[in-house]
C-alpha positions in Angstrom: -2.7 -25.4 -30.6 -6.5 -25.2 -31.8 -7.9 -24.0 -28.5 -5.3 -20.6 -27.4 -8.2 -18.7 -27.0 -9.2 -20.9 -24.0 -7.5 -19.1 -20.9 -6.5 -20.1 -17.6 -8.6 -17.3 -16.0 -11.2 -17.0 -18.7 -12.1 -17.1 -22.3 -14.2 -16.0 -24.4 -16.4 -18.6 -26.4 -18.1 -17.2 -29.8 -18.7 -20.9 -31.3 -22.5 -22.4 -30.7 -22.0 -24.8 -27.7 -23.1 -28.5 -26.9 -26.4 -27.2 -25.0 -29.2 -29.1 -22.9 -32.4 -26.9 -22.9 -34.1 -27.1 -20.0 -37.9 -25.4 -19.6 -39.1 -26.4 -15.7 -42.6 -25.8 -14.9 -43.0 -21.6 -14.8 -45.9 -20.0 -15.5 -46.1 -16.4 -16.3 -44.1 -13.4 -18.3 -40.5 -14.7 -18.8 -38.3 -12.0 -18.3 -34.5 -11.5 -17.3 -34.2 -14.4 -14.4 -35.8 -17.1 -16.9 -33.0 -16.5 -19.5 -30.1 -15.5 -17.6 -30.8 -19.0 -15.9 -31.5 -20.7 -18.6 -28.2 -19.6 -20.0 -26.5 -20.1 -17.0 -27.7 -24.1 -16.6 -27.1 -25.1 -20.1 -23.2 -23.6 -19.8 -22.8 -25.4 -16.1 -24.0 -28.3 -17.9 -21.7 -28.5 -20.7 -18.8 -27.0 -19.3 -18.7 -27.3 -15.7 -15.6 -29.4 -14.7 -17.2 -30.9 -12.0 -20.5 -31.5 -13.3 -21.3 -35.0 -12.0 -20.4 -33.9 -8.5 -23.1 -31.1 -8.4 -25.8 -33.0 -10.0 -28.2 -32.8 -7.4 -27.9 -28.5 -6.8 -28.1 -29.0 -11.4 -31.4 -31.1 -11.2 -33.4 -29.0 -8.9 -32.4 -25.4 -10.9 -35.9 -23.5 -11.5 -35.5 -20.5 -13.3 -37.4 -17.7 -11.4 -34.4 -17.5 -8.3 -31.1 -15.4 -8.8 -29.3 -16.8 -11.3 -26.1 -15.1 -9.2 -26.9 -16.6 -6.4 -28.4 -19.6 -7.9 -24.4 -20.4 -9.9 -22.6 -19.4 -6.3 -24.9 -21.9 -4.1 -24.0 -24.9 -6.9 -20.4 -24.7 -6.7 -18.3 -27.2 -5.5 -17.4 -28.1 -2.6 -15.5 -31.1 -0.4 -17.1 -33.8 1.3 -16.5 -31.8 4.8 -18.3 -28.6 2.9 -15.8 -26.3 2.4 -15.9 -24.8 -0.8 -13.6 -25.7 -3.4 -15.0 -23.7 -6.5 -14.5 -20.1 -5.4 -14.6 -18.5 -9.0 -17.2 -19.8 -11.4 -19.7 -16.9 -11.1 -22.7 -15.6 -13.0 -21.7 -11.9 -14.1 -24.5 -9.2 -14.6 -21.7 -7.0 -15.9 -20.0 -9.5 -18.6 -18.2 -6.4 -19.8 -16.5 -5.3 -17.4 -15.2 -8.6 -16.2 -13.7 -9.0 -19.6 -12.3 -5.3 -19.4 -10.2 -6.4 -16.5 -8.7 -8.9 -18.3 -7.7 -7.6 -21.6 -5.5 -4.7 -19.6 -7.8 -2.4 -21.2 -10.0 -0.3 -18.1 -11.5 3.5 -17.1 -8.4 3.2 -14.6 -6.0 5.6 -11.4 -2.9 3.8 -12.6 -2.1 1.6 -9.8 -2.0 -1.3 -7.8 -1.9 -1.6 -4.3 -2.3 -4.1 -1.1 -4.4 -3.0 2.3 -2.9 -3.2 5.5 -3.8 -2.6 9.3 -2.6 0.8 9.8 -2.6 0.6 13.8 -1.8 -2.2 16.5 -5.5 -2.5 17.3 -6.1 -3.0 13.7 -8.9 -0.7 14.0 -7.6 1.7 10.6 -6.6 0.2 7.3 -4.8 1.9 4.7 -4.0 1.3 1.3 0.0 0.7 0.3 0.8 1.4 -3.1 2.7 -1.7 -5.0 3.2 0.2 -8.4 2.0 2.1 -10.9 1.4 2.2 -14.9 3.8 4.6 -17.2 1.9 7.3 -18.4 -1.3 6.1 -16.1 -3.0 9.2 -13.7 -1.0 7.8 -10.7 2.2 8.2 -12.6 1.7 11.8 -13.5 0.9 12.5 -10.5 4.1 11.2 -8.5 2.4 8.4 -7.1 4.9 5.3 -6.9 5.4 2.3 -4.6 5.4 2.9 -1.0 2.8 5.9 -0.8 0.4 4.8 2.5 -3.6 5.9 1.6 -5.4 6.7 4.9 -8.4 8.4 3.3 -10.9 8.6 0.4 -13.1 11.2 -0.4 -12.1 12.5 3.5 -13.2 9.4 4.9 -10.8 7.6 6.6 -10.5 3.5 5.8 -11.2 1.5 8.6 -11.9 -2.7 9.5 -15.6 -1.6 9.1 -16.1 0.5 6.2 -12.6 -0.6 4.0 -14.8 -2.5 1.7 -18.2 -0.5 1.3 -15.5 2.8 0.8 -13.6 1.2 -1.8 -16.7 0.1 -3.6 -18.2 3.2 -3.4 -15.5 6.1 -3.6 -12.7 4.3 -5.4 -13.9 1.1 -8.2 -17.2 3.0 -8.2 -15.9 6.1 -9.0 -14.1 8.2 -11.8 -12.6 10.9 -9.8 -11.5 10.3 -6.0 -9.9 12.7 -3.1 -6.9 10.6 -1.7 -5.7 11.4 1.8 -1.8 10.1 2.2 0.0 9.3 5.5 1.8 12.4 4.8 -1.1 15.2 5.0 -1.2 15.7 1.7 -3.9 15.1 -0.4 -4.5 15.1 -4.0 -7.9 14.4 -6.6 -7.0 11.5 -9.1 -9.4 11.0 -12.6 -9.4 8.2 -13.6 -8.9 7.4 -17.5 -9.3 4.7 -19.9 -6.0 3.2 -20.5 -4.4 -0.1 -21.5 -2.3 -1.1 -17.7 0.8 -2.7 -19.5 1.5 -5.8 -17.8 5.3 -5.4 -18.7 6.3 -3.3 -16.5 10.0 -3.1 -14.9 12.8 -4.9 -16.8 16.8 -4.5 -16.5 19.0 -6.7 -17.0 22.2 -6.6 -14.2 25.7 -8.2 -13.5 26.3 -9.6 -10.0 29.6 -11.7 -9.9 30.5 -11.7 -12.9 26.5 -13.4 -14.2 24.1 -11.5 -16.4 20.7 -11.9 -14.5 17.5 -10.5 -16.5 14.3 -8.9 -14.2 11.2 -8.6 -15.7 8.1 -8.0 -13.5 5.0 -8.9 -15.2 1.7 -8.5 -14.1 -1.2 -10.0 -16.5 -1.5 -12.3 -19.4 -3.2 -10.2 -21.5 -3.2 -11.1 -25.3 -1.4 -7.6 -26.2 1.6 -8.8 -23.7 2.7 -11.4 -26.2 4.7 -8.5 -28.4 5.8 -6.6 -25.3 7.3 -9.9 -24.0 8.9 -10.5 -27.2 11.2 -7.3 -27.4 12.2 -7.9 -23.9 13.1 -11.0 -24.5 15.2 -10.0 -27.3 17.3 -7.7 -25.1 17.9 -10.0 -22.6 18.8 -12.3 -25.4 21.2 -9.9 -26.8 22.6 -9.4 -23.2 23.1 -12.5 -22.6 21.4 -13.3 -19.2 22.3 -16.7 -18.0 19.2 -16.3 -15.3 16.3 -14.6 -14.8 14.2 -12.9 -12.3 10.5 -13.6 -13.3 8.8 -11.0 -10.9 5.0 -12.1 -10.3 4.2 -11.2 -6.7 1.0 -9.6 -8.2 0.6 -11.6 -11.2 -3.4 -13.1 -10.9 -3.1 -14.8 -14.3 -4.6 -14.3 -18.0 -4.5 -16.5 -21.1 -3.4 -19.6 -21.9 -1.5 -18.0 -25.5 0.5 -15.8 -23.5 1.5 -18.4 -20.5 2.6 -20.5 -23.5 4.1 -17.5 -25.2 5.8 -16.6 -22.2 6.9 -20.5 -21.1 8.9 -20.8 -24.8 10.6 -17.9 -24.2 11.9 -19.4 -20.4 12.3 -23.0 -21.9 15.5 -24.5 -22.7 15.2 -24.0 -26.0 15.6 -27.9 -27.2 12.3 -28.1 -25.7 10.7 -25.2 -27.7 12.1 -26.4 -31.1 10.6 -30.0 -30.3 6.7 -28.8 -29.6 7.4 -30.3 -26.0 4.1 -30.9 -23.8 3.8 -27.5 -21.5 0.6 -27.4 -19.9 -2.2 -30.8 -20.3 -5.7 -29.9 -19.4 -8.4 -32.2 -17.6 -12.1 -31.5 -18.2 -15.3 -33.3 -17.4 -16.2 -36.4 -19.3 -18.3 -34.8 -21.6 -15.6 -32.5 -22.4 -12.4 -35.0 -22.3 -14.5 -36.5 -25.4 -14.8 -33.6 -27.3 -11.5 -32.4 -26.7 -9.6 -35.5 -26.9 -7.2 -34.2 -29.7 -6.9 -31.0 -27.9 -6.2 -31.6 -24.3 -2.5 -30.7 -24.1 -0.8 -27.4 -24.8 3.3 -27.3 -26.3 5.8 -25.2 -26.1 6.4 -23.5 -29.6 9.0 -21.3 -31.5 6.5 -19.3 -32.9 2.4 -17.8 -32.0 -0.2 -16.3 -34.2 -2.2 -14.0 -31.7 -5.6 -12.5 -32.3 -6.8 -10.9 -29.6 -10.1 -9.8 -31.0 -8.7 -6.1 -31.8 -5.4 -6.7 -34.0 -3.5 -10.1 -34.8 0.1 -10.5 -35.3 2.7 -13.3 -34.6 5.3 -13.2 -32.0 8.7 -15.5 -32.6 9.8 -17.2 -29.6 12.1 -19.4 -30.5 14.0 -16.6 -32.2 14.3 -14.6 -28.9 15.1 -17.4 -26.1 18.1 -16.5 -24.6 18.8 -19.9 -22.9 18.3 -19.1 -19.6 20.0 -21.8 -16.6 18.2 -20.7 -13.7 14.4 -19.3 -13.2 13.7 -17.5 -10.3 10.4 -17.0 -9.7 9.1 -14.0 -6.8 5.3 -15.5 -5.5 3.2 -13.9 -3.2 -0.6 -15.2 -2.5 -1.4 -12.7 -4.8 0.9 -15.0 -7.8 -2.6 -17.3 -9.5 -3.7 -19.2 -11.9 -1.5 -18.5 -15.5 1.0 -17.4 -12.9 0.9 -20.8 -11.3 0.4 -22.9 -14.5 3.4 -21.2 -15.7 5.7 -22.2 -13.1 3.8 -25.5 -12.7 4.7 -26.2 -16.7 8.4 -25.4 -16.4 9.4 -27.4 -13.6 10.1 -30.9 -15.7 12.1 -28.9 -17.7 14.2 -26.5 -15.8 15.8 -25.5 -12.7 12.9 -23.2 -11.2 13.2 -21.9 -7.6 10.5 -19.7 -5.6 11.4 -17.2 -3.5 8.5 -15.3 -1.5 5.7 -16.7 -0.5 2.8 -19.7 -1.4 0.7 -18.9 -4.2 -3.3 -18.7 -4.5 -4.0 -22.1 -5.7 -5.8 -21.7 -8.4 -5.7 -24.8 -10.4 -7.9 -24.5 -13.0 -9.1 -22.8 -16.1 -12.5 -21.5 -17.5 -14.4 -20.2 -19.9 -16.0 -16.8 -20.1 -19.0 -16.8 -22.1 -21.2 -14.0 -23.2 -25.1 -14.8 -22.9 -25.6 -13.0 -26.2 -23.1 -14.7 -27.8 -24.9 -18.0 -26.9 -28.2 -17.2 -27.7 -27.4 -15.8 -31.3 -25.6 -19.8 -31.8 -28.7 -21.1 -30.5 -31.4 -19.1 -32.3 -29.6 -21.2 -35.7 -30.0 -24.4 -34.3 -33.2 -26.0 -35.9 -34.8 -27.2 -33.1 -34.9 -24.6 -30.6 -37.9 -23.5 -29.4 -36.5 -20.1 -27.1 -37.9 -16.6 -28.3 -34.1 -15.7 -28.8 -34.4 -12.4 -29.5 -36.6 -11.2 -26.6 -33.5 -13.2 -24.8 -30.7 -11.5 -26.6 -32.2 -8.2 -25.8 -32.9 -8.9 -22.0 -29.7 -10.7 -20.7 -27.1 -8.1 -23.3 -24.7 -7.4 -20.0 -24.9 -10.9 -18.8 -22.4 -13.6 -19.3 -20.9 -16.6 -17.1 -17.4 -17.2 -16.2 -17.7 -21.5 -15.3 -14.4 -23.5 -14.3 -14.3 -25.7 -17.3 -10.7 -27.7 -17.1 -7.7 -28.6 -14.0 -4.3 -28.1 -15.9 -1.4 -30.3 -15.5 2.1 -30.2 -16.1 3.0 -32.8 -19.0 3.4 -35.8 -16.2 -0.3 -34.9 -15.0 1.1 -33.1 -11.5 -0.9 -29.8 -10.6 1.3 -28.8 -8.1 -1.0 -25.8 -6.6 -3.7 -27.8 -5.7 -5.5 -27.2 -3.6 -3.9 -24.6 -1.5 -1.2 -23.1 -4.0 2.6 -23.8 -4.5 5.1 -23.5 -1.6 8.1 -21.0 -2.3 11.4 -22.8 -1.9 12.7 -19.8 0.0 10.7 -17.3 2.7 10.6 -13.1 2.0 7.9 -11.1 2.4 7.1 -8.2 0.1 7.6 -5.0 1.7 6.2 -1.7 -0.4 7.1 0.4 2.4 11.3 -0.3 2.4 11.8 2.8 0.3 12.6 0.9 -3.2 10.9 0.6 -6.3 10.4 -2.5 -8.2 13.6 -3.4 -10.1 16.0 -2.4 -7.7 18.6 -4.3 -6.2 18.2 -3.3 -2.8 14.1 -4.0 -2.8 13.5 -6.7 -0.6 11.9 -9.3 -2.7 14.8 -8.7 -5.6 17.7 -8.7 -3.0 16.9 -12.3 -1.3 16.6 -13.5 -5.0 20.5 -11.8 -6.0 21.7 -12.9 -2.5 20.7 -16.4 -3.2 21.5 -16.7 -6.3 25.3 -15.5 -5.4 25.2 -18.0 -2.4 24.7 -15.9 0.1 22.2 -16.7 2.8 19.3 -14.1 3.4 20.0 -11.0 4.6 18.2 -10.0 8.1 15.9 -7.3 6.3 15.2 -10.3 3.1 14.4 -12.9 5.8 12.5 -11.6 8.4 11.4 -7.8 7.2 11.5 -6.1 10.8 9.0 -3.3 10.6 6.9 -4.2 7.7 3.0 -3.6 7.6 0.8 -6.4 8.9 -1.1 -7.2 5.5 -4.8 -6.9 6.2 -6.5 -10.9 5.3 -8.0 -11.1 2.3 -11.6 -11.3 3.8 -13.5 -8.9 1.6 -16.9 -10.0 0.1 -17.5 -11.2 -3.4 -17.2 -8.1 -5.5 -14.9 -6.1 -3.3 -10.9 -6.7 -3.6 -7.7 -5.2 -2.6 -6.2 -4.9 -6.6 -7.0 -2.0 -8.8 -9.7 -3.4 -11.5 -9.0 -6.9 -10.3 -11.3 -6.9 -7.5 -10.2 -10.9 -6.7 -7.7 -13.3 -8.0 -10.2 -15.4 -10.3 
């Protein structure tokens, strides 16, 4: 319970840390790379989960390369080289990494997926999944199916999707769209908080109250959103429930847990049963001994840095029998851990397709942040304030921890968790998320009523070819989420 600022996808780390300083033989000015690095080695150092396995890149670090590339060329990897790390990163641009997080971002309003838009795979086009309420998108009619060809009057193709999106759409505060239908419209963008609750209804099929709620981000504000739905469905009384998180890339560990005892039997809740356990490096496993598991609980205190409240619940667990749970490779990290946790306890099904696999957690730690603890330790010797000032937008996002359920089984490593039951997602089948008919929904409410798959829940005749998720680091295919951490 002491640690719910720690996150599955991040956190943000204000407390001085257990630091090595390290000063290899440079001569000269030291400027930005000599701090950013020296930042950068002391957090891999403490923190890094696996450490001891990258001690040779760690003993060789000298602090005048790029401490980007210097972090990415460290990670871990398997004894046959592939890489198994693919999200600690050193972050020029701490702030806007941490924007993209907190739901809180200069944003269009929507999400959406890239797709081959031809048979030669030549043209790509982007496929809207949803939008916010009250987000630029929304006012202007954009909703789920709308097909992008074009940006700025450049049309996407396999050679310039990535650059284009950089350049006229995450780079960008105002962009020309060019839609599948001739019609074109300019969208400015607008700082906005992208409320992960987004559809929820609760329905009878067969005489059973069944609850959908599609959620889309952990984000600390989502705790009290989740609460009042919750309560309805309560007050409705939903015997199952459609957890929708086909776009879900994770967030906090308080609102995975916030989340879990509201899903829990509720037995579970009352007793402070295990949720999530957490495995670090030895260095870590010793400090955080007392702290390595996270329970289930009937009630939260949140602070998420602007406003704290607490959130109840235990009071607004309706009891649920069956979990449902829609996954798409797009479902990671506090997406996974959530289903992961709730497994041992419940009768969980996944219908859709594998997850990511992303197994662990980490810590996202501001360099200024690190360097103000440091400049009060007594023994330092680091011109802290010439640091403070030069590294101000840099910070470090390092896989610290590999979560478990409460028997020690992480069940998306390494490659994700397989759904029980095959159906892909579908924007283009004329439905919005929510609704019966929309592919995803209906296999769910078939199977759920015993009914095998329909024909167009099975095997989607006519869907887009999804485009591989190939782009560089950097680039991505989600608004303001540019990869799944």
């Amino acid at each position: 319970m002491k640690r719910f600022l720690h996150i599955l996808l991040l956190a943000v780390l204000l407390l001085p840390c257990a630091c090595q300083q390290s000063d290899p033989t440079e001569t000269g000015e030291k400027g930005l790379p000599y701090y950013a690095n020296l930042f950068a080695f002391n957090i891999m150092n403490s923190f890094y989960l696996w450490v001891d396995e990258v001690s040779e890149g760690m003993s060789d670090w000298t602090y005048g390369v790029d401490p980007v590339e210097k972090v990415e060329s460290i990670r871990y990897k398997d004894k046959n080289g592939n890489l198994v790390d693919r999200w600690t990163r050193a972050l020029p641009d701490y702030h806007s990494f941490l924007s993209s997080l907190t739901g809180e971002n200069l944003s269009y309003g929507f999400d959406f997926s890239l797709y081959y838009a031809d048979a030669a795979k030549q043209k790509v086009c982007m496929v809207v999944n949803y939008t916010y309420t009250s987000s630029p998108a929304a006012k202007a009619g954009i909703h789920r199916g709308h097909v992008i060809l074009s940006l700025d009057g450049v049309e996407l193709t396999a050679d310039n999707y990535a650059s284009l999106l950089q350049e006229k759409f995450y780079g960008s505060q105002s962009v020309l769209l060019g839609f599948s239908t001739g019609k074109s419209l300019t969208l400015k963008a607008e700082q906005m908080y992208e409320n992960p609750v987004q559809t929820t209804r609760t329905l009878t099929v067969n005489g059973k109250n069944i609850g959908y709620l599609h959620f889309t981000n952990f984000t600390m504000e989502a705790a009290r959103d989740l609460e009042h739905t919750f309560r309805t469905f309560k007050e409705n009384g939903i015997e199952e429930l459609v957890l929708d998180l086909r776009y879900n890339g994770g967030g906090y560990t308080v609102t995975s847990a916030v989340l879990a005892s509201m899903i829990a039997p509720p037995k579970e809740v009352a007793a402070g049963s295990i949720f999530n356990r957490e495995v670090f490096n030895a260095k870590m496993a010793e400090e955080y001994a007392d702290e390595s598991t996270t329970p289930f609980a009937p009630e939260f205190h949140i602070n998420s840095g602007r406003d704290s409240y607490s959130v109840y619940p235990g009071e607004v667990n309706p009891g649920i029998k069956k979990l449902w749970v829609i996954t798409t490779k797009e479902t990671a990290s506090a997406s996974e851990a959530l289903i992961c946790g709730l497994k041992p306890y419940m009768d969980v099904t996944l219908v859709g397709g594998q997850t990511y696999g992303k197994f662990c957690g980490g810590y996202l730690i501001q360099s200024q942040n690190w360097y103000t603890s440091l400049a009060k330790q007594k023994d330092n010797d680091v011109d802290c304030d010439k640091a403070i000032e030069l590294t101000k937008d840099w910070g470090i996002y390092v896989i610290s921890s590999r979560y478990t359920d409460r028997d020690g089984v992480t069940l998306s490593m390494p490659d994700g968790i397989p759904a029980d039951f095959e159906a892909k997602d579908n924007p283009l089948d004329g439905t919005q998320l929510g609704d019966p008919a929309e592919t995803m929904f209906a296999a769910v409410l078939a199977l759920s009523s015993g009914k095998p798959l329909s024909t167009k829940a099975a095997t989607l005749a006519g869907s887009p070819e999804p485009l591989p998720h190939t782009l560089p680091a950097g680039y991505g295919v989600r608004v303001n989420n540019p990869v799944p951490w």
